[in-house]
mmJSON file of the N, C-alpha and C atoms, coordinates in Angstrom:
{"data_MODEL":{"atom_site":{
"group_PDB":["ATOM","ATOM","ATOM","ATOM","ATOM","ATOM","ATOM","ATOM","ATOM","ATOM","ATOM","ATOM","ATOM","ATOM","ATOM","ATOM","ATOM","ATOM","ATOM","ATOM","ATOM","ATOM","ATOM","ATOM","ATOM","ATOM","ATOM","ATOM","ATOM","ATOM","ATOM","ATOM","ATOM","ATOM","ATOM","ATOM","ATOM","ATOM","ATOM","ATOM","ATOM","ATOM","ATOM","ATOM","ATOM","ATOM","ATOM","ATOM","ATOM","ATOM","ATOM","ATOM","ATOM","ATOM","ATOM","ATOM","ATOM","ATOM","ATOM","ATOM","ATOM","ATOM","ATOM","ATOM","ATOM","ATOM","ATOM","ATOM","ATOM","ATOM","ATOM","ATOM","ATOM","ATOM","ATOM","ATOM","ATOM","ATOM","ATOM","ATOM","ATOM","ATOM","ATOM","ATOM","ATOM","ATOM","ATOM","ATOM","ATOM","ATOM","ATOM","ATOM","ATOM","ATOM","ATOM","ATOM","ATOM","ATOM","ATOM","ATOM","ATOM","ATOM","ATOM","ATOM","ATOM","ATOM","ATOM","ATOM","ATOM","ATOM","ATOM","ATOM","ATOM","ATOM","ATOM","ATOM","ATOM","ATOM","ATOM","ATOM","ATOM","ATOM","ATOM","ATOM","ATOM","ATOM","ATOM","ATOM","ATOM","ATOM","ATOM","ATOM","ATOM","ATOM","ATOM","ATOM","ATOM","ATOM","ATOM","ATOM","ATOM","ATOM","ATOM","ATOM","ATOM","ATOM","ATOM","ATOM","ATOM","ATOM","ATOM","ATOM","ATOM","ATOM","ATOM","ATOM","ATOM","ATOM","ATOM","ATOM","ATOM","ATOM","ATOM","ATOM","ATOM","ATOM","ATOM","ATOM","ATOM","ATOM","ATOM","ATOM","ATOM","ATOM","ATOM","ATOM","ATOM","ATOM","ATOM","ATOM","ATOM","ATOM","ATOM"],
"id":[1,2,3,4,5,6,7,8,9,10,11,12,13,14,15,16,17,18,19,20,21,22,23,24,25,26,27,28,29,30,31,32,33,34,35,36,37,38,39,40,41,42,43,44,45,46,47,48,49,50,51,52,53,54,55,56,57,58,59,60,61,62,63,64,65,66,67,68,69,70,71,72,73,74,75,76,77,78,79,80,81,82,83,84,85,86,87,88,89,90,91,92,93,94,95,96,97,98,99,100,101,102,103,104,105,106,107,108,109,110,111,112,113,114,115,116,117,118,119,120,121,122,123,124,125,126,127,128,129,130,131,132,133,134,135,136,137,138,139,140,141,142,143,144,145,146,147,148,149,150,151,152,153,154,155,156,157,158,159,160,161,162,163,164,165,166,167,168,169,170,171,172,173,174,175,176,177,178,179,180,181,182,183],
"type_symbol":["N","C","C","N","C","C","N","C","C","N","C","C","N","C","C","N","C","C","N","C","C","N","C","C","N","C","C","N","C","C","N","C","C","N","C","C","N","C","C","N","C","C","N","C","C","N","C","C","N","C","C","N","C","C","N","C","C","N","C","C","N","C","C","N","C","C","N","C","C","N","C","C","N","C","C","N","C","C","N","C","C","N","C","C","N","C","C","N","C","C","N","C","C","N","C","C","N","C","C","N","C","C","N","C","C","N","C","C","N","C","C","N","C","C","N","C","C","N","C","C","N","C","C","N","C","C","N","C","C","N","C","C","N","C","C","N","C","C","N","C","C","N","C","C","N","C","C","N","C","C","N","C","C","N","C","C","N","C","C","N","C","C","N","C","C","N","C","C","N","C","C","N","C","C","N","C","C","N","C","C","N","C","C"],
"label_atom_id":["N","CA","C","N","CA","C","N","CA","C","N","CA","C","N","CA","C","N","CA","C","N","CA","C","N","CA","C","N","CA","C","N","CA","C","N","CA","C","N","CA","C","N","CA","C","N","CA","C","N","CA","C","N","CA","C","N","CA","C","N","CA","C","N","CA","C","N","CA","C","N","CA","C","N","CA","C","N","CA","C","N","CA","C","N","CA","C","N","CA","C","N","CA","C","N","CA","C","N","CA","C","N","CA","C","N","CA","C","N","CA","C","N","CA","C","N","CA","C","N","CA","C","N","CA","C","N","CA","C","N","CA","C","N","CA","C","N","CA","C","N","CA","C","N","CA","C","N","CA","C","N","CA","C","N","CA","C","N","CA","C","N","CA","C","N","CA","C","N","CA","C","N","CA","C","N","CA","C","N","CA","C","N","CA","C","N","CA","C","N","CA","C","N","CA","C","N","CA","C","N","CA","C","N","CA","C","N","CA","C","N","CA","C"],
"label_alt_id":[null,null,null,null,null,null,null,null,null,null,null,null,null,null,null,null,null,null,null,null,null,null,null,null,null,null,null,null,null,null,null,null,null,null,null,null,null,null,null,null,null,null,null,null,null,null,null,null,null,null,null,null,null,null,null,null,null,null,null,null,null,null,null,null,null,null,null,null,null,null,null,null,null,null,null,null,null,null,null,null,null,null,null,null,null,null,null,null,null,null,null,null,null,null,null,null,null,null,null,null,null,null,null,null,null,null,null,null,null,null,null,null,null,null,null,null,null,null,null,null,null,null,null,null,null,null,null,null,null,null,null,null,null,null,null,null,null,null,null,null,null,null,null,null,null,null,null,null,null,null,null,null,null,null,null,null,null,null,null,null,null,null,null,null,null,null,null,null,null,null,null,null,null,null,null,null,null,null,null,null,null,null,null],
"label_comp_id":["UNK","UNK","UNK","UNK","UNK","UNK","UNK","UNK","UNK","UNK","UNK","UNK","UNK","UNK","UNK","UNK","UNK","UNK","UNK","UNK","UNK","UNK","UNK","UNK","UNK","UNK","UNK","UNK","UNK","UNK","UNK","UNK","UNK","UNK","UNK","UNK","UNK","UNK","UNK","UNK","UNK","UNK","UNK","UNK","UNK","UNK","UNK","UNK","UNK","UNK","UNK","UNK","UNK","UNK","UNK","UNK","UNK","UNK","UNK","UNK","UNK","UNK","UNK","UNK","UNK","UNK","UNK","UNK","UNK","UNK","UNK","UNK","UNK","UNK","UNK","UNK","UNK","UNK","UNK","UNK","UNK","UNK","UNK","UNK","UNK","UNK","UNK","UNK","UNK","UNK","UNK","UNK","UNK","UNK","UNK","UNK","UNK","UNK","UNK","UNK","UNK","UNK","UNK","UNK","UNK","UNK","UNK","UNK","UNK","UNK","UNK","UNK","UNK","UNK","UNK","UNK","UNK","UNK","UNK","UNK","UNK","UNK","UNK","UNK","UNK","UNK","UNK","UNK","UNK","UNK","UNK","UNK","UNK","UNK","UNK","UNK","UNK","UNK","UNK","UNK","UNK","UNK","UNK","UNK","UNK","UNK","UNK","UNK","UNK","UNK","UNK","UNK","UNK","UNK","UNK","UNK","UNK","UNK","UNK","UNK","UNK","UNK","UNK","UNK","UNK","UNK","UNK","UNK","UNK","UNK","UNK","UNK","UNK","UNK","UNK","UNK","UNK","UNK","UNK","UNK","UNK","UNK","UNK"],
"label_asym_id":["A","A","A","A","A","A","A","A","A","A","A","A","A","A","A","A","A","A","A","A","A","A","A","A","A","A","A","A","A","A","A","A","A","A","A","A","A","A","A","A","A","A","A","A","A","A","A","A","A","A","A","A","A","A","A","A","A","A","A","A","A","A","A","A","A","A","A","A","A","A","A","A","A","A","A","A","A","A","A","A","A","A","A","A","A","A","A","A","A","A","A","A","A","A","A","A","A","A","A","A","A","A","A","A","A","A","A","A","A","A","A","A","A","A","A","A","A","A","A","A","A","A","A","A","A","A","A","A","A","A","A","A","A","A","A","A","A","A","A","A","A","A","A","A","A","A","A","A","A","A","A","A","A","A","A","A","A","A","A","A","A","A","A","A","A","A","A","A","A","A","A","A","A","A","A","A","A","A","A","A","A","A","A"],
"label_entity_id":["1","1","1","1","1","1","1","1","1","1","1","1","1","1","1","1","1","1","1","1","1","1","1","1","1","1","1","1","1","1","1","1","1","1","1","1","1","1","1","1","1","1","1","1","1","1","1","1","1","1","1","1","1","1","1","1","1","1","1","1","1","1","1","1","1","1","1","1","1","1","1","1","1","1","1","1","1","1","1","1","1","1","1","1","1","1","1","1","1","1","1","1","1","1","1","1","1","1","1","1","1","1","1","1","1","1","1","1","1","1","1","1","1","1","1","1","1","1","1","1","1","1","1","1","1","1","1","1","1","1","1","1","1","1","1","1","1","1","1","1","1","1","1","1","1","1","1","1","1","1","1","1","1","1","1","1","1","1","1","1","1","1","1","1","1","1","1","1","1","1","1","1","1","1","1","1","1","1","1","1","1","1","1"],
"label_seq_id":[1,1,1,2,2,2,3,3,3,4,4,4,5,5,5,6,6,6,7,7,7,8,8,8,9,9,9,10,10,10,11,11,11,12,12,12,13,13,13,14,14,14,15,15,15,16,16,16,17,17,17,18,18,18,19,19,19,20,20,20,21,21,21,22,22,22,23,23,23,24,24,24,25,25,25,26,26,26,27,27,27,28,28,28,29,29,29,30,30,30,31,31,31,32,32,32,33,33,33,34,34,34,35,35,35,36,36,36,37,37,37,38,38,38,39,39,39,40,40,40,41,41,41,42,42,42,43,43,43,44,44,44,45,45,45,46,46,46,47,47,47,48,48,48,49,49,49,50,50,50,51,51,51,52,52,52,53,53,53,54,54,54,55,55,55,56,56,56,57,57,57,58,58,58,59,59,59,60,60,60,61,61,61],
"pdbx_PDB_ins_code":[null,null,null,null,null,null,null,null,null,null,null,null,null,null,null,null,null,null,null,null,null,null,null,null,null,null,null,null,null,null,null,null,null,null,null,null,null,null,null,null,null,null,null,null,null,null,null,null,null,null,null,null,null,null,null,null,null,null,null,null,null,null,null,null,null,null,null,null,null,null,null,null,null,null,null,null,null,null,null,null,null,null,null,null,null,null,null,null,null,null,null,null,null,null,null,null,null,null,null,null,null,null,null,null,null,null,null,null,null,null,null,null,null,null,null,null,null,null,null,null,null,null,null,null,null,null,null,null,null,null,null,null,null,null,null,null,null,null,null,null,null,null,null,null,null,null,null,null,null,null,null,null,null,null,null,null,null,null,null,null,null,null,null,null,null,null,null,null,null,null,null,null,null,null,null,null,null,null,null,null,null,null,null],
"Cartn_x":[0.845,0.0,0.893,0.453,1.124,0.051,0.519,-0.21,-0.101,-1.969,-1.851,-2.229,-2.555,-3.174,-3.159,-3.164,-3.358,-4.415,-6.008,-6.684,-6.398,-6.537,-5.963,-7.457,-8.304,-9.491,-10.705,-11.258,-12.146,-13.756,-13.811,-15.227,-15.239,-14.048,-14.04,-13.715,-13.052,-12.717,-14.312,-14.94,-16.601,-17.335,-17.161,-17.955,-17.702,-16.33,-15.708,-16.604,-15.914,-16.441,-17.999,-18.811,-20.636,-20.646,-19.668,-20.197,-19.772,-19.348,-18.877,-19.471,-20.449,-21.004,-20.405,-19.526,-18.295,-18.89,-18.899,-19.424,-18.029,-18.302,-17.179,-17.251,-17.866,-17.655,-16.642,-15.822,-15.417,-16.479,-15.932,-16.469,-16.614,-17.506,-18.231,-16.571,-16.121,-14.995,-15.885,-14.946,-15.881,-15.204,-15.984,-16.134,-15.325,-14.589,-13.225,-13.538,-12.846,-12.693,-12.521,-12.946,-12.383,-10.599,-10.288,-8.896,-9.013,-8.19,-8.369,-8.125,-8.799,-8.715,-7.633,-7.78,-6.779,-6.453,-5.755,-5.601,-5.313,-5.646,-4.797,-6.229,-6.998,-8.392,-8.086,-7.489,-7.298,-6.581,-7.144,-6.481,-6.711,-5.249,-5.601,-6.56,-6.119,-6.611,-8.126,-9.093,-10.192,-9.955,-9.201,-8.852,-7.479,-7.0,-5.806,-6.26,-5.637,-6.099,-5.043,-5.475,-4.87,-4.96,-3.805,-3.648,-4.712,-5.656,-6.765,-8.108,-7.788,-8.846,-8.848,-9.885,-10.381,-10.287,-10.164,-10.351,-8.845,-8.883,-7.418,-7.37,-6.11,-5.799,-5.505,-5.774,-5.708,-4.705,-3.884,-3.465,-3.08,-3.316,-3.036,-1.568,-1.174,0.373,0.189],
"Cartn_y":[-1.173,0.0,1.24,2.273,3.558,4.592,5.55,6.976,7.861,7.912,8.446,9.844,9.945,11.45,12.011,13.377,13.621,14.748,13.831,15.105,16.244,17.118,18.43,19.174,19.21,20.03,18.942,19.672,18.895,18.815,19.707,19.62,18.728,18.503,17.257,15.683,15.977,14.598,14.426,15.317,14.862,14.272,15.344,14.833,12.855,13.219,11.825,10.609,11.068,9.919,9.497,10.293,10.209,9.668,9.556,8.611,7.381,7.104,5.411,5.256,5.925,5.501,5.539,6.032,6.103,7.244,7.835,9.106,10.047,10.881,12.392,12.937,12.53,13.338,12.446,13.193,12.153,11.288,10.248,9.482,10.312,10.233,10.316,9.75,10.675,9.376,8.821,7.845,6.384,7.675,7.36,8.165,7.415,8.094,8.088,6.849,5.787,5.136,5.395,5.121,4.96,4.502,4.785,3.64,2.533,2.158,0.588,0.408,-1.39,-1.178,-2.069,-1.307,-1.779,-2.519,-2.957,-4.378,-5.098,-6.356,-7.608,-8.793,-8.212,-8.684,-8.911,-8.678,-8.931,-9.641,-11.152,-12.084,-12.615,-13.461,-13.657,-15.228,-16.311,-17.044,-17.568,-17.696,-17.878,-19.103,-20.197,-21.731,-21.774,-20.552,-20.738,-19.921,-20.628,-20.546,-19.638,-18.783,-17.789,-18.163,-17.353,-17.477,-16.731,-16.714,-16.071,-17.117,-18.4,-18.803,-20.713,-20.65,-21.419,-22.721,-22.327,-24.454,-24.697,-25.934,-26.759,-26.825,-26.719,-26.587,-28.425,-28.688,-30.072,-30.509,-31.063,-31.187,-32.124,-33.084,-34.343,-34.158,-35.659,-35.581,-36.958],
"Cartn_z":[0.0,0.0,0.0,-0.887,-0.928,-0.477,-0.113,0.066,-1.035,-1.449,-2.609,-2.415,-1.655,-1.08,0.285,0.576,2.594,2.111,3.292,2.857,4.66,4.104,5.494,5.74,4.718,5.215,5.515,6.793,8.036,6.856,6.247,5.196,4.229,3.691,2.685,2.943,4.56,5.171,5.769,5.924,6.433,5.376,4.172,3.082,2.671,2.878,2.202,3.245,4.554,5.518,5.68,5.252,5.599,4.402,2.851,1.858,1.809,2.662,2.445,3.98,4.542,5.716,7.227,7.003,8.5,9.406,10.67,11.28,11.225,11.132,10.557,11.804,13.414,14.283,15.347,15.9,17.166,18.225,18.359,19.448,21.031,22.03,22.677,23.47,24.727,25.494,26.407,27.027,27.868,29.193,30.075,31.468,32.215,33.164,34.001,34.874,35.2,36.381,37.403,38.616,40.267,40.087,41.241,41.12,41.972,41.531,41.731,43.333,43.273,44.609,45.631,46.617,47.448,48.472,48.993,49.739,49.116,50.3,49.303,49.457,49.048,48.384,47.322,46.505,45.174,45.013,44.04,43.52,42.125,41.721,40.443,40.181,41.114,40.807,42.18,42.089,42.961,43.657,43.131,43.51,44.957,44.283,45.463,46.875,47.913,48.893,49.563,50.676,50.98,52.532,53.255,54.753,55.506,55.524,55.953,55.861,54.693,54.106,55.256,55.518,56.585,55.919,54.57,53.889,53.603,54.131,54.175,52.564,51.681,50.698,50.602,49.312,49.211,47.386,47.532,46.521,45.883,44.447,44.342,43.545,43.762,43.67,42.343],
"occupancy":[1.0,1.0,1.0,1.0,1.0,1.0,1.0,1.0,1.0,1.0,1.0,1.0,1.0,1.0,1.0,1.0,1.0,1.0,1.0,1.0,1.0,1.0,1.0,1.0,1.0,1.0,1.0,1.0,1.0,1.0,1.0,1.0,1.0,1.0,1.0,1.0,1.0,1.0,1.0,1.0,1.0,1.0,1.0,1.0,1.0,1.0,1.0,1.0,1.0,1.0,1.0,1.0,1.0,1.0,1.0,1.0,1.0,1.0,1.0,1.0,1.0,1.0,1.0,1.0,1.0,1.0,1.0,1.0,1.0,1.0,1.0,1.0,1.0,1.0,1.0,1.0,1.0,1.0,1.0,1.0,1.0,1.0,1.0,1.0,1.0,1.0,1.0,1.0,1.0,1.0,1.0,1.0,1.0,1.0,1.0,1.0,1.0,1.0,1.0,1.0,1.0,1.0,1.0,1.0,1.0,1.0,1.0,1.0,1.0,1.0,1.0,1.0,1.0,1.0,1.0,1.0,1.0,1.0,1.0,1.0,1.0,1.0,1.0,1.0,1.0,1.0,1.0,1.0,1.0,1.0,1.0,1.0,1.0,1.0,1.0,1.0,1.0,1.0,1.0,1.0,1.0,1.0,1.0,1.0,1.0,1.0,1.0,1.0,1.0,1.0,1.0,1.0,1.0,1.0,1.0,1.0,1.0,1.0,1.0,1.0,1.0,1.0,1.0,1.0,1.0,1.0,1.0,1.0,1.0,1.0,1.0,1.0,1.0,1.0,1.0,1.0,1.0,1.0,1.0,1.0,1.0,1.0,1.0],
"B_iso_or_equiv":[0.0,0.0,0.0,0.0,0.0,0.0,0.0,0.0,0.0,0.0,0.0,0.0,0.0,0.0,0.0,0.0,0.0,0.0,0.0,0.0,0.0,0.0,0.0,0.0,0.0,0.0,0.0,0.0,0.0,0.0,0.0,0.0,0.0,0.0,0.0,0.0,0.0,0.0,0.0,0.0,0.0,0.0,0.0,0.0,0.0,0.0,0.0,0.0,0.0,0.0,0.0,0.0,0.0,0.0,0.0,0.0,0.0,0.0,0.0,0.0,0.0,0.0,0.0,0.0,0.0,0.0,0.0,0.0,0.0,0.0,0.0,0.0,0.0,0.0,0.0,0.0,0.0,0.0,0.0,0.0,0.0,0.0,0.0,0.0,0.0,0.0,0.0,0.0,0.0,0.0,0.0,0.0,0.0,0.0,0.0,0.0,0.0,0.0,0.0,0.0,0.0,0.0,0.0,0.0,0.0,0.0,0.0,0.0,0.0,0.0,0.0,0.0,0.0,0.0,0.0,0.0,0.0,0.0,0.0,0.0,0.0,0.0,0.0,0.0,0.0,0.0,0.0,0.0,0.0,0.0,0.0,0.0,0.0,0.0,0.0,0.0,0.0,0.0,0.0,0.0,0.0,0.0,0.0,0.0,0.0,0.0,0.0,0.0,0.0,0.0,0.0,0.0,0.0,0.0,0.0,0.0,0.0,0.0,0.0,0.0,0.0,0.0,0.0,0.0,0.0,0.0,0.0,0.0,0.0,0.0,0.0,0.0,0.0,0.0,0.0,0.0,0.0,0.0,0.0,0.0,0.0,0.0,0.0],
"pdbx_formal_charge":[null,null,null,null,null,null,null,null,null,null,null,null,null,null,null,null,null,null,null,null,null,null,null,null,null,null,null,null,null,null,null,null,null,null,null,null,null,null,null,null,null,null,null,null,null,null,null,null,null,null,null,null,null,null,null,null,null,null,null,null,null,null,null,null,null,null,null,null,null,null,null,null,null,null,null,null,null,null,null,null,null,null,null,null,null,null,null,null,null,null,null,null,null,null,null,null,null,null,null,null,null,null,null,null,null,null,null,null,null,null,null,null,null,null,null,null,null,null,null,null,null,null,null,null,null,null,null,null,null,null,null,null,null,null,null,null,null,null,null,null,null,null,null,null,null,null,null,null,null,null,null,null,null,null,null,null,null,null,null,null,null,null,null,null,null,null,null,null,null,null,null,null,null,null,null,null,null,null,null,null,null,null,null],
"auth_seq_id":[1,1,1,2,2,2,3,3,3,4,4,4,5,5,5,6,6,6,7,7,7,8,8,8,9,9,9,10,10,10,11,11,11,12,12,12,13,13,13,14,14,14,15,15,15,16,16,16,17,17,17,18,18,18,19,19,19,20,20,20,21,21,21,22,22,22,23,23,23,24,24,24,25,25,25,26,26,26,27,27,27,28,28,28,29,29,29,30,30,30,31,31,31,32,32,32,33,33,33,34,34,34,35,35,35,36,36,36,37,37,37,38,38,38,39,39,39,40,40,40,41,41,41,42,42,42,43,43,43,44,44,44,45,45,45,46,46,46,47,47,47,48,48,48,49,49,49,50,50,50,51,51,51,52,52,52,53,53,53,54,54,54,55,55,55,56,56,56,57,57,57,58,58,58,59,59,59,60,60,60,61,61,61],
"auth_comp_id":["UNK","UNK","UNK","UNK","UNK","UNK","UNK","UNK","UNK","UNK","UNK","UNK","UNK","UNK","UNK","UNK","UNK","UNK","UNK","UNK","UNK","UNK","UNK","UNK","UNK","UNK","UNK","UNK","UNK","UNK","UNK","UNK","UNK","UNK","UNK","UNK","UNK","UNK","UNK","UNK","UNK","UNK","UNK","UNK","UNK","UNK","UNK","UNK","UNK","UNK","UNK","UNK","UNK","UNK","UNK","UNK","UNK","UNK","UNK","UNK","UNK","UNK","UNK","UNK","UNK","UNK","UNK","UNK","UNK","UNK","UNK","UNK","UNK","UNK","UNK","UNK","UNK","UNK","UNK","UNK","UNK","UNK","UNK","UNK","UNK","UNK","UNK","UNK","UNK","UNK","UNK","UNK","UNK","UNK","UNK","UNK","UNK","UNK","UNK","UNK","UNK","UNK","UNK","UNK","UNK","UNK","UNK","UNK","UNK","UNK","UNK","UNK","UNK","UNK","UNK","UNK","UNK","UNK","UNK","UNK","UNK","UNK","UNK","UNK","UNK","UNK","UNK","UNK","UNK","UNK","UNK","UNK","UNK","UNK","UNK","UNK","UNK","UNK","UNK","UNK","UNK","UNK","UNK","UNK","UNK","UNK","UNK","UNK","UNK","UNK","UNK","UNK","UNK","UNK","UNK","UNK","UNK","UNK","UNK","UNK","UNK","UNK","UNK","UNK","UNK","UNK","UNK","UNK","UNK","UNK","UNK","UNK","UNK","UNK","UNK","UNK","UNK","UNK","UNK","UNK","UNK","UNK","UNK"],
"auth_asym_id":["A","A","A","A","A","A","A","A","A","A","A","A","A","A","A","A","A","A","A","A","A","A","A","A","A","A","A","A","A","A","A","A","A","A","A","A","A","A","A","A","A","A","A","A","A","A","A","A","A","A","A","A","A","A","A","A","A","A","A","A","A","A","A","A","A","A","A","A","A","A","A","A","A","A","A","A","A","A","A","A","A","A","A","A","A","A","A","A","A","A","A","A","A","A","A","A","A","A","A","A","A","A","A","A","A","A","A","A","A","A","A","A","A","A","A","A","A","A","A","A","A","A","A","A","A","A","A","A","A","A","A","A","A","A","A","A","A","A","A","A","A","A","A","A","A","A","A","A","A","A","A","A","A","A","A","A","A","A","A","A","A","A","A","A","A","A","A","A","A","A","A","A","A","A","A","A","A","A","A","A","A","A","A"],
"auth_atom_id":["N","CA","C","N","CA","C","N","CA","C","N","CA","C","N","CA","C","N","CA","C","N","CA","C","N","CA","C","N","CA","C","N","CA","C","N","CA","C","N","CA","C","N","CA","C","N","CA","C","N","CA","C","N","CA","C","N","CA","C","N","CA","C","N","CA","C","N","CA","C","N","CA","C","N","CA","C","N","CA","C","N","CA","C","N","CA","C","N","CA","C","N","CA","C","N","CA","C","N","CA","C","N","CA","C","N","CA","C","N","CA","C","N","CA","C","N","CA","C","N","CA","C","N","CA","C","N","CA","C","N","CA","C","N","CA","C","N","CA","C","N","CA","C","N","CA","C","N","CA","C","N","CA","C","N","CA","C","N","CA","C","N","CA","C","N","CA","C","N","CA","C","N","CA","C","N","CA","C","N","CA","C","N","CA","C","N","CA","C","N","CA","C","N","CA","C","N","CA","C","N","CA","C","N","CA","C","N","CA","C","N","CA","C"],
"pdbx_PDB_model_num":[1,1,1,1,1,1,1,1,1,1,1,1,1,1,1,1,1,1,1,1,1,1,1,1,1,1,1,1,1,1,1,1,1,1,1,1,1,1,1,1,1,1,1,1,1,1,1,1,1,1,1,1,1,1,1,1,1,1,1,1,1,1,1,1,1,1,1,1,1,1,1,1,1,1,1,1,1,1,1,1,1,1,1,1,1,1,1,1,1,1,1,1,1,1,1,1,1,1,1,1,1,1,1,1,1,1,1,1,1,1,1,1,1,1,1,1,1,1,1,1,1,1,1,1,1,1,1,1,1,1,1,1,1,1,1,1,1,1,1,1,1,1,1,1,1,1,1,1,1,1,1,1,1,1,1,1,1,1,1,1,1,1,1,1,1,1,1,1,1,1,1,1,1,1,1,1,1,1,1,1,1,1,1]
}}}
């Protein structure tokens, strides 16, 4: 693929984009997150058992 053209004006990159069906306006941004949370509540796996966790961990060999 080569670049056959740069279009620079916002009226003809609209025109262009609403004819092949695309939207010519920016997207809407997605709304800010909380931060994340903290402690050590957070884990990756649900199976592994943690020093807090009351069930004897069992493992086959």
């Amino acid at each position: 693929m080569r670049r056959l053209a740069e279009i620079t004006d916002k009226r003809v990159a609209s025109k262009m984009l609403e004819h092949v069906g695309f939207p010519s306006d920016a997207p809407e941004p997605w709304p800010a997150r909380g931060p994340p949370e903290s402690g050590s509540s957070s884990r990756c796996f649900d199976d592994e058992p943690q020093a807090d966790d009351d069930t004897p961990a069992t493992h086959v060999q």
